[in-house]
Structure formats: structure tokens, C-alpha cells
C-alpha positions as CSV (number, residue, x, y, z in Angstrom):
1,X,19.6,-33.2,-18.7
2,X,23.5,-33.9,-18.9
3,X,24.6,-37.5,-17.7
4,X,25.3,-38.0,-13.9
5,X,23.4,-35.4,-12.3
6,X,24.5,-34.5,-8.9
7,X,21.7,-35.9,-6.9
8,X,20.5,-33.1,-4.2
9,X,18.3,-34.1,-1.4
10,X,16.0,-32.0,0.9
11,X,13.2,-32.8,3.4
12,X,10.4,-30.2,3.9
13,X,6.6,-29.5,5.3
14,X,4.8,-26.8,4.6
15,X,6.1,-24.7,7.7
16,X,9.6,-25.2,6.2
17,X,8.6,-24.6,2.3
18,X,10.3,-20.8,3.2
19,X,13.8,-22.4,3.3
20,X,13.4,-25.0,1.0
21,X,12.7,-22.4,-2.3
22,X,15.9,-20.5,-0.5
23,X,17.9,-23.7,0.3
24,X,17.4,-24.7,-3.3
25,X,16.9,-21.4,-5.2
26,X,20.8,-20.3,-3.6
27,X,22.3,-23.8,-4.0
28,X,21.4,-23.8,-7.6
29,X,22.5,-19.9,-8.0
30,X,25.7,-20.6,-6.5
31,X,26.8,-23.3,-9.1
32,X,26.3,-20.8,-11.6
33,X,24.5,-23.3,-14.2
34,X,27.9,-25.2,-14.3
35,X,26.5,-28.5,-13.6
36,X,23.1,-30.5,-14.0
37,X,21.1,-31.7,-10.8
38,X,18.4,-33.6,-9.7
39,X,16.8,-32.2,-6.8
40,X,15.1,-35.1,-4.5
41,X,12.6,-32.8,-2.2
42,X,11.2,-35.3,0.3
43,X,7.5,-34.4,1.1
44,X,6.1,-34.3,4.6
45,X,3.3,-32.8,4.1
46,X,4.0,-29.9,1.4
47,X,0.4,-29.8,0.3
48,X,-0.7,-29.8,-3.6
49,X,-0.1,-25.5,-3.6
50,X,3.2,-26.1,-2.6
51,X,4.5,-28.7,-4.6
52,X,3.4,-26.6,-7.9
53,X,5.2,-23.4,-6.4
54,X,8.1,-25.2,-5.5
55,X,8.3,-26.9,-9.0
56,X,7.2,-23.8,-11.2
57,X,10.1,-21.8,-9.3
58,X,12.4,-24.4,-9.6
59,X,11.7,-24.4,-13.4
60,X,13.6,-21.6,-14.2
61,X,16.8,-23.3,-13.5
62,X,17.3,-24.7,-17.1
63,X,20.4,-27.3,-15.1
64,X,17.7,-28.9,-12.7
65,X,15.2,-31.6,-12.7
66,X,13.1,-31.8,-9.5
67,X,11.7,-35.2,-7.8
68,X,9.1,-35.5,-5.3
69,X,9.2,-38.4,-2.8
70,X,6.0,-38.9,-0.6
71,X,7.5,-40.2,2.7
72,X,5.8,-42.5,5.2
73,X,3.1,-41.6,7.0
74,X,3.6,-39.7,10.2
75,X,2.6,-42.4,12.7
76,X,5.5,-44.3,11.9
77,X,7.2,-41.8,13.8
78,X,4.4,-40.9,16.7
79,X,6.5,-42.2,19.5
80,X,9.4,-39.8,18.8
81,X,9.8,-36.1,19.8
82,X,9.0,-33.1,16.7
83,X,11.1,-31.2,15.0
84,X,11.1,-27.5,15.5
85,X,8.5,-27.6,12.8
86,X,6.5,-29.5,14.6
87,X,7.1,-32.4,12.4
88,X,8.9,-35.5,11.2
89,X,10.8,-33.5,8.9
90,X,14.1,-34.1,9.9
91,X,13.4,-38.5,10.4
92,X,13.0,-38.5,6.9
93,X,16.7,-38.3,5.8
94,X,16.8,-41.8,7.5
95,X,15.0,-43.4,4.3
96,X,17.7,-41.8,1.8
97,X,19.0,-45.3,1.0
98,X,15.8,-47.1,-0.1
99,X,14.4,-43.7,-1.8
100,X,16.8,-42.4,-3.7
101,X,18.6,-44.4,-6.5
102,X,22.4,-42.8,-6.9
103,X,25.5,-44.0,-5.7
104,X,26.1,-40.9,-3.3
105,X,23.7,-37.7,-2.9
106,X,23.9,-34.8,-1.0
107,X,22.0,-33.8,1.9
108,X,21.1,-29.8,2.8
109,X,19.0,-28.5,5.3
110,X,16.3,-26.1,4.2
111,X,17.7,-23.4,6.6
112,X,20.4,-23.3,5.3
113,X,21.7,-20.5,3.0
114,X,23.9,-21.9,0.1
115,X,26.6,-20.0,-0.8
116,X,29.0,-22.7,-1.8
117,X,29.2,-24.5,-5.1
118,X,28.4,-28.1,-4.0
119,X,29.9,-29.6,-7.2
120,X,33.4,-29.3,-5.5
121,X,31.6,-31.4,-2.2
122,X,30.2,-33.9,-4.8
123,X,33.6,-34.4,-6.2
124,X,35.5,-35.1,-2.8
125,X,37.0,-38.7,-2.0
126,X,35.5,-40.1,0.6
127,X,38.1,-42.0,2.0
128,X,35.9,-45.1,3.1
129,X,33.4,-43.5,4.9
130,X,29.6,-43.2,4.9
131,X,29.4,-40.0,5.7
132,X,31.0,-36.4,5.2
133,X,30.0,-33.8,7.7
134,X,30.6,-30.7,9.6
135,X,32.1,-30.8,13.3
136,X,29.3,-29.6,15.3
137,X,29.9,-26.4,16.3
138,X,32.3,-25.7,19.1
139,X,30.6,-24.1,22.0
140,X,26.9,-25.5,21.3
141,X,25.3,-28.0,23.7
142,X,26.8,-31.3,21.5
143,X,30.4,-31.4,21.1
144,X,30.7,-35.0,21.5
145,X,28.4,-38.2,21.3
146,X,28.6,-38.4,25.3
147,X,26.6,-35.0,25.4
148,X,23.0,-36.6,23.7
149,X,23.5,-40.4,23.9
150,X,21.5,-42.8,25.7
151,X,23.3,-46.3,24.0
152,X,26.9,-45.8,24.9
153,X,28.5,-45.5,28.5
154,X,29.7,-41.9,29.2
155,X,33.4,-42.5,28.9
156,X,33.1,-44.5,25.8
157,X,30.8,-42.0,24.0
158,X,33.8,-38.9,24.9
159,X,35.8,-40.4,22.3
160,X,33.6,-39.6,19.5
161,X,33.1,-36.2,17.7
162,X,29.4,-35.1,17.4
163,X,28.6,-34.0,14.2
164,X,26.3,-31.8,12.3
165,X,24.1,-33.6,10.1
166,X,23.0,-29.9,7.9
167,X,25.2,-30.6,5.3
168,X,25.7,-34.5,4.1
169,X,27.7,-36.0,1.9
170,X,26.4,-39.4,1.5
171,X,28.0,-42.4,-0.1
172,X,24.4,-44.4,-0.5
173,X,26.7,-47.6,-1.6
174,X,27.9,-47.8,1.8
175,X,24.9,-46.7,3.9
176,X,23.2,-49.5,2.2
177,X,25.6,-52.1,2.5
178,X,25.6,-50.9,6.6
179,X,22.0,-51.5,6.7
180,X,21.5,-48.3,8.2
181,X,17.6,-47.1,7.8
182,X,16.9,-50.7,9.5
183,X,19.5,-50.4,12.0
184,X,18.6,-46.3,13.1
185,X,14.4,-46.8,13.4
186,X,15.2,-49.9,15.4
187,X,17.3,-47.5,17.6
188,X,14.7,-44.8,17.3
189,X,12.5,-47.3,18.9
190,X,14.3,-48.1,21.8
191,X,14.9,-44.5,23.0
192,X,12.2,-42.1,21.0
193,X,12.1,-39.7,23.7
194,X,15.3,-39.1,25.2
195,X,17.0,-37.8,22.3
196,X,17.6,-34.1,22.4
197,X,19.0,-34.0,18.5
198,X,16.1,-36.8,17.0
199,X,18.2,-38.5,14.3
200,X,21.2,-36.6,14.4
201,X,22.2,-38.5,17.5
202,X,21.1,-41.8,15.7
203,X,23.5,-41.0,13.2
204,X,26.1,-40.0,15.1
205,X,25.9,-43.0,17.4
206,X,25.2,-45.1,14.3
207,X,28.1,-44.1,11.7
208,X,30.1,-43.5,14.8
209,X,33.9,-44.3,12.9
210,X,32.2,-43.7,9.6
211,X,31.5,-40.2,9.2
212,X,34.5,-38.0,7.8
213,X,35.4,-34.4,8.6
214,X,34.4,-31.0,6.9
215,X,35.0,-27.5,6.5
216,X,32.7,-25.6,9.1
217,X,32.1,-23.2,6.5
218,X,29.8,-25.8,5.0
219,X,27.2,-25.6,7.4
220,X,28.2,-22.5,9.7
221,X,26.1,-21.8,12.5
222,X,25.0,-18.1,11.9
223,X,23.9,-16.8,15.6
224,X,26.6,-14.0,15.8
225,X,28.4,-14.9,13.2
226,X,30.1,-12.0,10.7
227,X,29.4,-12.8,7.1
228,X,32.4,-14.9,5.2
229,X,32.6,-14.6,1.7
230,X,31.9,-18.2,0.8
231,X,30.0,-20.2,3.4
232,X,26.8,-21.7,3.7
233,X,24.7,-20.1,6.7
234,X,22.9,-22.3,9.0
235,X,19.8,-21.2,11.0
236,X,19.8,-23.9,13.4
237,X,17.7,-22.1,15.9
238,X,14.2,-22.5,17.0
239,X,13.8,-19.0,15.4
240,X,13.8,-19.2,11.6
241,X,14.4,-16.3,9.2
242,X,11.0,-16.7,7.8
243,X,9.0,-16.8,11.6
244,X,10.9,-14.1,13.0
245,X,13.3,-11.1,12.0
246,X,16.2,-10.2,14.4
247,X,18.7,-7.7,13.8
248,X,21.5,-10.2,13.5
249,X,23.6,-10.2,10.0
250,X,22.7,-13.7,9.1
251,X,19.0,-13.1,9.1
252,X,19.4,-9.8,7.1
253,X,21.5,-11.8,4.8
254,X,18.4,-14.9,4.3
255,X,16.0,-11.5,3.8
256,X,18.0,-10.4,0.9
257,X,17.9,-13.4,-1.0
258,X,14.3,-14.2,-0.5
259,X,13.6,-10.5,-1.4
260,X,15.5,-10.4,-4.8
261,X,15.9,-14.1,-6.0
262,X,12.6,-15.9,-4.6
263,X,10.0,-13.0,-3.5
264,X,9.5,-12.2,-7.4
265,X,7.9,-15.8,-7.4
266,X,7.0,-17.0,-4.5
267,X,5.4,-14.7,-1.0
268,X,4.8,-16.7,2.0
269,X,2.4,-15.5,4.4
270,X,3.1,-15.2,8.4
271,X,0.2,-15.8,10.1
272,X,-1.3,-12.5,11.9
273,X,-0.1,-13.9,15.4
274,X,3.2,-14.1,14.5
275,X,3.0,-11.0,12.7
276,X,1.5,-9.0,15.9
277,X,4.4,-11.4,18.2
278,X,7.0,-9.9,15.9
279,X,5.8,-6.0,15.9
280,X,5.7,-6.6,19.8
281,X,9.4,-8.0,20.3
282,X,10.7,-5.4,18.7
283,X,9.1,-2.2,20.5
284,X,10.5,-4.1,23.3
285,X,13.9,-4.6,21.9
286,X,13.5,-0.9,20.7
287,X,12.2,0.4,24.5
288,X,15.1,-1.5,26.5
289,X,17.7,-0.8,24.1
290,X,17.3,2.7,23.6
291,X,15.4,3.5,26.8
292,X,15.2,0.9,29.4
293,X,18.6,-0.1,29.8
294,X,20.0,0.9,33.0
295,X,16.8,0.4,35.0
296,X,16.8,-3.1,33.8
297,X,20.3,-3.3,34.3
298,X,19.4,-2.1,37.6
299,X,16.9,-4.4,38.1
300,X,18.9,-7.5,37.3
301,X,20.8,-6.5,40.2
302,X,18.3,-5.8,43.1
303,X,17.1,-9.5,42.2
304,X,20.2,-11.0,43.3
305,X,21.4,-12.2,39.0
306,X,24.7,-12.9,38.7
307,X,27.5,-10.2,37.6
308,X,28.5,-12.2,34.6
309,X,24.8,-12.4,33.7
310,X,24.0,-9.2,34.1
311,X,27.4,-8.0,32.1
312,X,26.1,-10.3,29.4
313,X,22.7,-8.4,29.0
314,X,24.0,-5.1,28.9
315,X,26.5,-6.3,25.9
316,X,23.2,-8.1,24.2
317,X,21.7,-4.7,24.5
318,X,24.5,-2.6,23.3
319,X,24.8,-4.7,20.4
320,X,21.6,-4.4,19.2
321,X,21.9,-0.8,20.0
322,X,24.7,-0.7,17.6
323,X,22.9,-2.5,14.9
324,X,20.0,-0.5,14.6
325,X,22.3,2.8,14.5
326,X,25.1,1.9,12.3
327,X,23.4,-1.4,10.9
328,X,26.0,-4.2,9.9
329,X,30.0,-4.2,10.7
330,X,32.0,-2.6,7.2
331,X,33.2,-6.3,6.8
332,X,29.7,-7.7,6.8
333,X,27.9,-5.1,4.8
334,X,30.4,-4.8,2.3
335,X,30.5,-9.0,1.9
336,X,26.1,-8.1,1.7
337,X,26.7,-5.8,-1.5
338,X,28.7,-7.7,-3.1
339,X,26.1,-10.4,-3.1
340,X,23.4,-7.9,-3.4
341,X,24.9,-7.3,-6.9
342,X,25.7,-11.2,-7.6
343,X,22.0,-11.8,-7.1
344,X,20.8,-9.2,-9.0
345,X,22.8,-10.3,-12.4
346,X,21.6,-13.9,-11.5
347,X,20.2,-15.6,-14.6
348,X,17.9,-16.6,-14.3
């Protein structure tokens, strides 16, 4: 390995392995072999057959050296809510300080998409504060720390910016010199339950005046969102590319990259549930976008729905129409071949 590695962390369990061989396998694929990195995969509960896929598919990546961290046993954390994993996943991030030995390290999400080189994050001043992260996204539930804060009153907690915690930028220095993984499970403590975004909002409350400002497009929130050129797409939902496929661009664009970069490798398996769950949404979708519109339509109305409601569903189900007929938007489908061909000619 080269000197100073750029230290990447993730957190996964073995509902969220998916994302982390895409998380990785497209951050690493995106730098192009340009730099070295030392992946730090923080393991809730991977299980022996996944840490040796993880690791012999991270192999191939002659720039990266992979480190697994076994983090603290799950009743630590039995007082607070799950993740949409139905985990701890996400609380882990909280130990970065006392696990990881670097002077900075970035944090990613495993549903997250990399499409950015991260060595020009790695390389940004920091201007004196802990943390570097993306404005959460305008329009979602949290768009300041009043919206998911049970420690601050209401006109105090306006003032602050709620943030994204997808994408990190960490200066480690500081966050240990703030005492911050004592400080957060202290909070955690005091108010497991009532916290709608876990340790998100710990952060947030936490770092409040610390945590500096990013692009969007390193963590963009991929609901409806056309494809940019160079962005990292983040499947915050409950929903995750690997549990479910919608006819959305974002998802079409995670399916591509699992199919030709990770698939080769590595198959995940949906259980037959989920499977049948999926077949059945989308005869449904199929029957009420192609068939069942204006009765439903209809319908919406005789039980008294709102007009603006109503208007909504019949967009939702126009759009979807759309998609199936004429699949993605020229912008988005032309942005998906040129990465379709990028991936392809990946080495290696």
C-alpha cells in the first residue's frame, strides 16, 4: 500500500451487505485506481459468509486494503429504536473515534451509489469543524434541528440546519478532543425512543456549530430524481434497491451496477416472500396504471379524498405509465449508457 491511505468507513449487517459490495465496489471504481484506501467495514452482524465475500470481492481492487471492526454487542443499544434494517447499524458510526486510528476518515452509507471520486472530499479544508456534510434535503421531514429534537427548546433548535449524516467527512482529531462517543450514548440514553433519525439527530444536536456545509450532490436523495452526471445517489428510503424494484431511474441505475460490476462475484438471495411481495406490487402497479386508473380515480372521489390528493395519484400513475412505455427521460438514459460503458471497461 502507498503511504496515507484515505481511510473509508462503512457500517453493515447482513441485510445491508447488498449496498455495502455496491457502496464500496462504486467508490473504489470511481477513483479510478488513483489513490490507495483502507476500507474500515464496521460489522454488525455480517456473519463469517459475508465477511469472506466482501473481502474476496474487494480483493480485486489492487489500491485497497480492507479492515473489519467487530462493534459492541447489540444490547448496548436495546433501549433505542432499529434502523430500517432492523438493526443497530447506523449507532455504530458513533464509535468512529475510539475504532479507527487516522486523523480524519470518511463516512458512506451502504445505500449509497458512489459516483464521485472521494479523494477530492478527502482533500477539502475543513475550516475548523468536526464535521462536513450534506444539507438535508429540502422538502424531506428534517430541515432543521427543531423538526427531530427533544434537547433544545423549539425556537432555539430553528436556528440550526439539519444535516444528512450519508456522506461524512470526519476530522477524528476534533471529534476526539470534543469527547463526542461519550457525550452522544449519554444523550442516546436520555431520549432512546423519541428520536425519529436515531443518531443523526444526536449528531446534529451534538456538533450543532461544528458541522460544515456540502454539495448535495454528495449524498443526493434519489426518490424522483433525474440522473446527474457526477453525484452520489442516496436510497434513504425504507425501500432499498436490493428488497424491492420500482420503476424509478435511481433504482434502475443501483441495478446496473450490481448487474455488471458486483453480480459477476457476488448474488444475493431475496427471500421467496419478498420475491412473491415484489411480483404482486407490480401486477398491481401494472392493473391500475394501464387499466384501473379512472375507476380508482373515481373512487378516490366518491370517498370524499381531497382534490389535490387525488390530482397527485393520477400524476403517480401517469408517470409510471410513462416509464414502462418509453422507460427513462433522454437525459437520464443517455447519462445510464454512458456509465453502462464506463462500467464495462472497468479494470478490474
Amino acid at each position: 500500500m502507498m503511504k496515507d491511505p484515505i481511510h473509508v468507513i462503512v457500517c453493515t449487517n447482513a441485510h445491508y451487505l447488498p449496498g455495502a459490495f455496491v457502496t464500496l465496489g462504486s467508490l473504489l471504481d470511481a477513483n479510478g485506481g488513483r489513490d490507495s484506501f483502507r476500507l474500515h467495514i464496521l460489522d454488525t452482524g455480517i456473519g463469517d459468509q459475508g465477511r469472506v465475500a466482501l473481502s474476496r470481492f474487494l480483493q480485486r481492487y489492487l489500491n485497497a486494503e480492507v479492515v473489519f471492526h467487530s462493534v459492541v454487542d447489540a444490547t448496548f443499544f436495546r433501549d433505542c429504536p432499529t434502523d430500517y434494517g432492523g438493526g443497530f447499524s447506523a449507532y455504530s458510526r458513533l464509535f468512529l473515534g475510539s475504532l479507527i486510528d487516522a486523523s480524519r476518515c470518511i463516512y458512506v452509507d451502504v445505500d449509497i451509489l458512489v459516483l464521485k471520486d472521494v479523494a477530492t472530499l478527502w482533500h477539502r479544508s475543513m475550516d475548523g469543524k468536526i464535521l462536513l456534510a450534506v444539507r438535508d434535503y429540502q422538502g424531506s421531514y428534517l430541515s432543521t434541528l427543531n423538526d427531530d429534537c427533544p434537547f433544545l427548546p423549539a425556537e432555539e433548535a430553528k436556528k440550526y440546519p439539519y444535516y444528512c449524516t450519508g456522506v461524512l467527512l470526519c476530522d477524528l482529531a476534533a471529534w476526539r478532543a470534543f469527547d463526542t462517543e461519550r457525550k452522544a450514548f449519554e444523550l442516546i440514553r436520555q431520549a432512546p425512543q423519541t428520536l425519529r433519525a436515531w443518531d443523526q439527530t444526536i449528531l446534529n444536536y451534538l456538533l450543532r456549530g461544528h458541522i460544515g456545509e456540502i454539495d448535495k450532490s454528495w449524498a443526493l436523495y434519489c426518490v424522483i430524481e433525474p440522473f446527474l452526471g457526477n453525484a452520489n445517489y442516496h436510497f434513504f428510503s425504507k425501500k432499498k434497491p436490493w428488497g424491492q424494484r420500482i420503476f424509478i431511474p435511481a433504482n434502475t441505475l443501483w441495478h446496473t451496477y450490481y448487474r455488471l460490476r458486483v453480480r459477476p462475484f457476488y448474488r444475493y438471495q431475496q427471500p421467496f416472500r419478498i420475491r412473491l411481495f415484489n411480483f404482486c406490487w407490480s401486477i398491481r402497479s401494472f392493473l391500475f396504471a394501464f387499466i384501473l386508473t379512472e375507476p380508482y380515480i373515481r373512487f378516490r372521489r366518491w370517498m370524499g379524498k381531497r382534490e389535490d390528493a387525488v390530482q397527485a395519484t393520477r400524476i403517480m400513475l401517469k408517470a409510471y405509465r410513462q416509464n414502462v412505455l418509453h422507460g427513462l427521460d433522454p437525459q437520464s438514459r443517455a447519462t445510464l449508457e454512458t456509465l453502462r460503458r464506463y462500467w464495462g471497461q472497468c479494470k478490474p
